[in-house]
C-alpha positions as CSV (number, residue, x, y, z in Angstrom):
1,X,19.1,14.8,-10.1
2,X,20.2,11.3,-10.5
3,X,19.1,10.8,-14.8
4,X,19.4,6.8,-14.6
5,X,17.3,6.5,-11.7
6,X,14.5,8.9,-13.1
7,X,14.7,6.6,-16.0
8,X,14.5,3.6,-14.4
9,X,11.5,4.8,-12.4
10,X,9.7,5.9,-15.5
11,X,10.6,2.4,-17.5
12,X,9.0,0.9,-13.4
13,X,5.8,2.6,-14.2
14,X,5.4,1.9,-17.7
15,X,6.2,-2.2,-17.4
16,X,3.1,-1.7,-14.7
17,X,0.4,-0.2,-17.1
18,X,-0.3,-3.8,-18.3
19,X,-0.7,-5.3,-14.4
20,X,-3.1,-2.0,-13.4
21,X,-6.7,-2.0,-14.5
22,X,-6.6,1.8,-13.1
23,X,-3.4,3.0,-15.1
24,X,-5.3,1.6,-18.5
25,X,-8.7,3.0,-17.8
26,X,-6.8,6.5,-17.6
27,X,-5.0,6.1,-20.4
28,X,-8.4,5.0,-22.4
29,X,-10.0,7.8,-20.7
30,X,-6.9,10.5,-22.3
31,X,-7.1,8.7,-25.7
32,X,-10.6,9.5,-25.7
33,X,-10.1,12.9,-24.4
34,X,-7.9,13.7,-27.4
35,X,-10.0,12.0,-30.0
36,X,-13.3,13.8,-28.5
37,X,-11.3,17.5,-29.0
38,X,-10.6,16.3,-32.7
39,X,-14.1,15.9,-33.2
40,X,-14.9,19.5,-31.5
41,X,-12.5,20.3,-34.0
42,X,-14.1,19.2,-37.4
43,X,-17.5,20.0,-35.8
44,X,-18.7,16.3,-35.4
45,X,-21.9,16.6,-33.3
46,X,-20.9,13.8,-30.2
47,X,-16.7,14.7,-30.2
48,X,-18.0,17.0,-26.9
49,X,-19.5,14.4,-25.2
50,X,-16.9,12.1,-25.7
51,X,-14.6,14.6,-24.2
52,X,-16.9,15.5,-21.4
53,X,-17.2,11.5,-20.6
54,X,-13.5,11.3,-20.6
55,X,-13.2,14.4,-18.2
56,X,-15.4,12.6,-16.1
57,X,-13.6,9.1,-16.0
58,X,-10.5,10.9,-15.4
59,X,-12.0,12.7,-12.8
60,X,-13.2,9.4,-11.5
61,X,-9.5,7.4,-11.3
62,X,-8.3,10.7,-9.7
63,X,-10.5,10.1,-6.9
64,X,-9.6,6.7,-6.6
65,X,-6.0,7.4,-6.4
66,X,-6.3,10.4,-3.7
67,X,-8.4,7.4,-1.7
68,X,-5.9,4.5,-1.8
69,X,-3.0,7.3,-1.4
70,X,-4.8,8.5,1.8
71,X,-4.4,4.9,3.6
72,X,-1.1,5.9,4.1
73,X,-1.6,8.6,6.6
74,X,-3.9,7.5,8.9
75,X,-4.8,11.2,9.5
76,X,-6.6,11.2,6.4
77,X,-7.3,7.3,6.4
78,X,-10.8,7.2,4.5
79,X,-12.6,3.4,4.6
80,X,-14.9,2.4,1.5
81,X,-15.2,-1.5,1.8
82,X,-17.7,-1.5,-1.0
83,X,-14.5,-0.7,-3.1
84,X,-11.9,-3.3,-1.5
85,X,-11.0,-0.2,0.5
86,X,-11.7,-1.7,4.4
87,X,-10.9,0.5,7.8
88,X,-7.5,0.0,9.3
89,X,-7.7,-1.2,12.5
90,X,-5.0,-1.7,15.0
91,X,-6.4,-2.9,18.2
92,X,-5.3,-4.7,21.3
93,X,-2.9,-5.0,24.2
94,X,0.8,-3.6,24.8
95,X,3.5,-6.0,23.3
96,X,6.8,-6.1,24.0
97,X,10.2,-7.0,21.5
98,X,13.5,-7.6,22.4
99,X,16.7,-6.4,20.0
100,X,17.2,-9.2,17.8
101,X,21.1,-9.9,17.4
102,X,21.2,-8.3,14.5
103,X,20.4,-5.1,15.8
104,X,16.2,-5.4,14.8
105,X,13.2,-5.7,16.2
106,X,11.7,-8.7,14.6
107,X,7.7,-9.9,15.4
108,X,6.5,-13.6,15.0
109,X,3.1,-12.7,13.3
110,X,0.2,-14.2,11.5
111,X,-1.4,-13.0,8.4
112,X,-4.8,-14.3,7.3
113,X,-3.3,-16.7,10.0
114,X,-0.8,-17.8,8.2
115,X,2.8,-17.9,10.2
116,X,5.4,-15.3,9.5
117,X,8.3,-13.0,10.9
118,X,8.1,-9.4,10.5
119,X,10.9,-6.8,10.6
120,X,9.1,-3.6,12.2
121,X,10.6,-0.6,10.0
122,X,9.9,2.7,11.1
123,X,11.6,4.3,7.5
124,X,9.0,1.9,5.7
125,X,5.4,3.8,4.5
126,X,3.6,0.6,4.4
127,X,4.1,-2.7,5.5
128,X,5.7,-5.4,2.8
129,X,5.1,-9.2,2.5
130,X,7.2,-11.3,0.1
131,X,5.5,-13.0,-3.0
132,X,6.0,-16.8,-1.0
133,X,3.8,-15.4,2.0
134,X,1.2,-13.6,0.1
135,X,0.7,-16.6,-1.6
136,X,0.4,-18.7,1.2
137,X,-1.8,-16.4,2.8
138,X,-4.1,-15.5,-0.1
139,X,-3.2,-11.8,-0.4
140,X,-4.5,-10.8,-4.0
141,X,-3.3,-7.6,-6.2
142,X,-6.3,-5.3,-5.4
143,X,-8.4,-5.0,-8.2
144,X,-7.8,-1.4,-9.8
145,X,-5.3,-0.9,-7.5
146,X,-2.3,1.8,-7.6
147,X,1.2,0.2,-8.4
148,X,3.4,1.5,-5.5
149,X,7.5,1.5,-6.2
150,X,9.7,0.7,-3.5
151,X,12.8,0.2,-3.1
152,X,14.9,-3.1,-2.4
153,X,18.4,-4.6,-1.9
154,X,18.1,-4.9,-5.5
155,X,17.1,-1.4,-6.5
156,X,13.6,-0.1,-7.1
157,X,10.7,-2.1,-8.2
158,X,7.1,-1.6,-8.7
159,X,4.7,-4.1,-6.7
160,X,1.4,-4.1,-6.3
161,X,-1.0,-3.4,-3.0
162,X,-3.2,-6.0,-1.4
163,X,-5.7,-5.9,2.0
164,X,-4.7,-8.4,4.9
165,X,-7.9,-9.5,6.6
166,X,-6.0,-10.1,9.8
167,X,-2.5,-9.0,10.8
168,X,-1.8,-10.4,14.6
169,X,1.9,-10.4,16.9
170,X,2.4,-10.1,20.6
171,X,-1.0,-9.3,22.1
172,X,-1.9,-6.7,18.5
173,X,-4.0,-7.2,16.2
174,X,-4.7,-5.6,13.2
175,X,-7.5,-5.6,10.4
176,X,-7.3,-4.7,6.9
177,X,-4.1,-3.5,6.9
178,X,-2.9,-2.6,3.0
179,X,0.5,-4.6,2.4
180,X,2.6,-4.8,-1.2
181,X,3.4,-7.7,-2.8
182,X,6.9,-6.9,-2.7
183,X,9.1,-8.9,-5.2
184,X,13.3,-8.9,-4.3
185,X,12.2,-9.1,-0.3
186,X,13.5,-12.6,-0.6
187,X,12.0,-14.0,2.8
188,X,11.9,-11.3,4.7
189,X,8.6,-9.1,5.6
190,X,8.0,-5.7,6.7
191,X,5.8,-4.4,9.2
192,X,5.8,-0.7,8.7
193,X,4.4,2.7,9.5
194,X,0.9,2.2,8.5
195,X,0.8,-0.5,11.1
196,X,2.9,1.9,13.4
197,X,1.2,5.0,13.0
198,X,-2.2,3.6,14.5
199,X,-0.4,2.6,17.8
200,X,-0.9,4.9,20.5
201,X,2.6,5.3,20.8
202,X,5.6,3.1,20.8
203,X,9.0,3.4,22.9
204,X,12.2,1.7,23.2
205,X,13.1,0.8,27.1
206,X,16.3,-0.7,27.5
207,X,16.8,-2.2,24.3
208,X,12.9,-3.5,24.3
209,X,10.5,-1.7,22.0
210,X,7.3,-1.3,23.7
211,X,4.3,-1.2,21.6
212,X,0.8,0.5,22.9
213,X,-2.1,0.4,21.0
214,X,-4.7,3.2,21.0
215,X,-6.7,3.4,24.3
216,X,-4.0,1.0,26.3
217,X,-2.4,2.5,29.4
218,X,1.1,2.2,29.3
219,X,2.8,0.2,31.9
220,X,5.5,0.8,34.5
C-alpha cells in the first residue's frame, strides 16, 4: 500500500468538507450523535432524541450518497429531478470518429450548447469538463453533491459533480449527463463511460470508432 498516496487522498477529502454541504451535514449529524449518547449517559431526558434524530440524518445523507453513486452504473441508474438528480439519456443516431493523430478518438461536442472537444475515454467513470468550459457553459457544483477524486497529469484531486442539460456530438445526444468540474484538465475534456455505457454498443472498424445508440441498427 502506497502510505503517501493514502495520505494525500485523506488530506483531498478533508480540504473538500468545507466545499460539500453533504460532508458537513454528516459531520453535524455524528457530533450530535455523540453529544445525544452523553446525555443518555447523565440521564438528560431529550440526549435520546437527539441521537435518534442524528441516526436518522445520517441515515438520510447515506441515501443520498448510494443515489448519486448509482449514476455511475447505469444498471442501477436511479432519476430523482426533484433533487437535481435528472435521467440520463443518451439518444440518437450512429456516429462515426476517426483516430486522431495522436492515437485518440476526439468528438467536437456541445454542452448546454456551448462548443467543445471531447476525448472519449473508455478507462474514465464519468465524463470530465475543465473549469474554463463549465464556466462558459453554466455547469454549477450540485448542491449537496458528493466530492468525487480523480486523478490527473498532476496527481489526484477532488472536484466536484455537476448535471449537463444537453451533451450533443456526431448525430448523439445526451441529457443530464453528470460531469466533474475537473481542475488540472488544462483544456482538455473527457467524455467517459457514463456517456459510453448507455450506447447500444460501440466498435472500432478500421481505425473508426463506431458509436450506436440504444435502439439504432447498426450499419454495414
Amino acid at each position: 500500500m502506497d502510505i503517501q498516496a493514502a495520505f494525500d487522498s485523506i488530506a483531498a477529502v478533508i480540504r473538500s468538507v468545507p466545499r460539500s454541504e453533504l460532508l458537513v451535514a454528516a459531520l453535524v449529524a455524528m457530533v450530535a450523535g455523540w453529544i445525544g449518547s452523553a446525555l443518555v449517559r447523565r440521564r438528560v431526558a431529550f440526549g435520546r432524541a437527539l441521537g435518534m434524530l442524528s441516526s436518522l440524518a445520517l441515515g438520510g445523507i447515506l441515501l443520498v450518497v448510494v443515489l448519486q453513486l448509482s449514476r455511475f452504473d447505469p444498471r442501477l441508474d436511479i432519476s430523482l429531478p426533484e433533487i437535481g438528480l435528472p435521467e440520463q439519456v443518451v439518444a440518437g443516431g450512429e456516429t462515426r470518429v476517426e483516430l486522431a493523430p495522436d492515437g485518440h478518438y476526439w468528438v467536437k461536442a456541445s454542452v448546454n450548447g456551448t462548443p467543445a472537444s471531447f476525448l472519449i475515454d473508455t478507462g474514465a467513470t464519468i465524463s470530465a469538463v475543465n473549469p474554463g468550459l463549465a464556466q462558459r457553459a453554466g455547469l454549477e457544483p450540485r448542491r449537496g453533491g458528493i466530492p468525487v477524486q480523480i486523478r490527473t497529469a498532476n496527481g489526484a484531486v477532488t472536484a466536484p459533480i455537476s448535471t449537463a442539460d444537453t451533451v450533443s456530438f456526431g448525430n448523439i445526444k445526451a441529457s443530464g449527463i453528470d460531469m466533474v468540474i475537473a481542475p488540472g484538465l488544462g483544456t482538455t475534456n473527457i467524455l467517459g463511460m457514463n456517456v459510453l455505457s448507455r450506447l447500444g454498443g460501440w466498435r472500432v472498424e478500421k481505425g473508426v470508432l463506431i458509436l450506436t445508440p440504444e435502439g439504432e441498427a447498426p450499419r454495414g
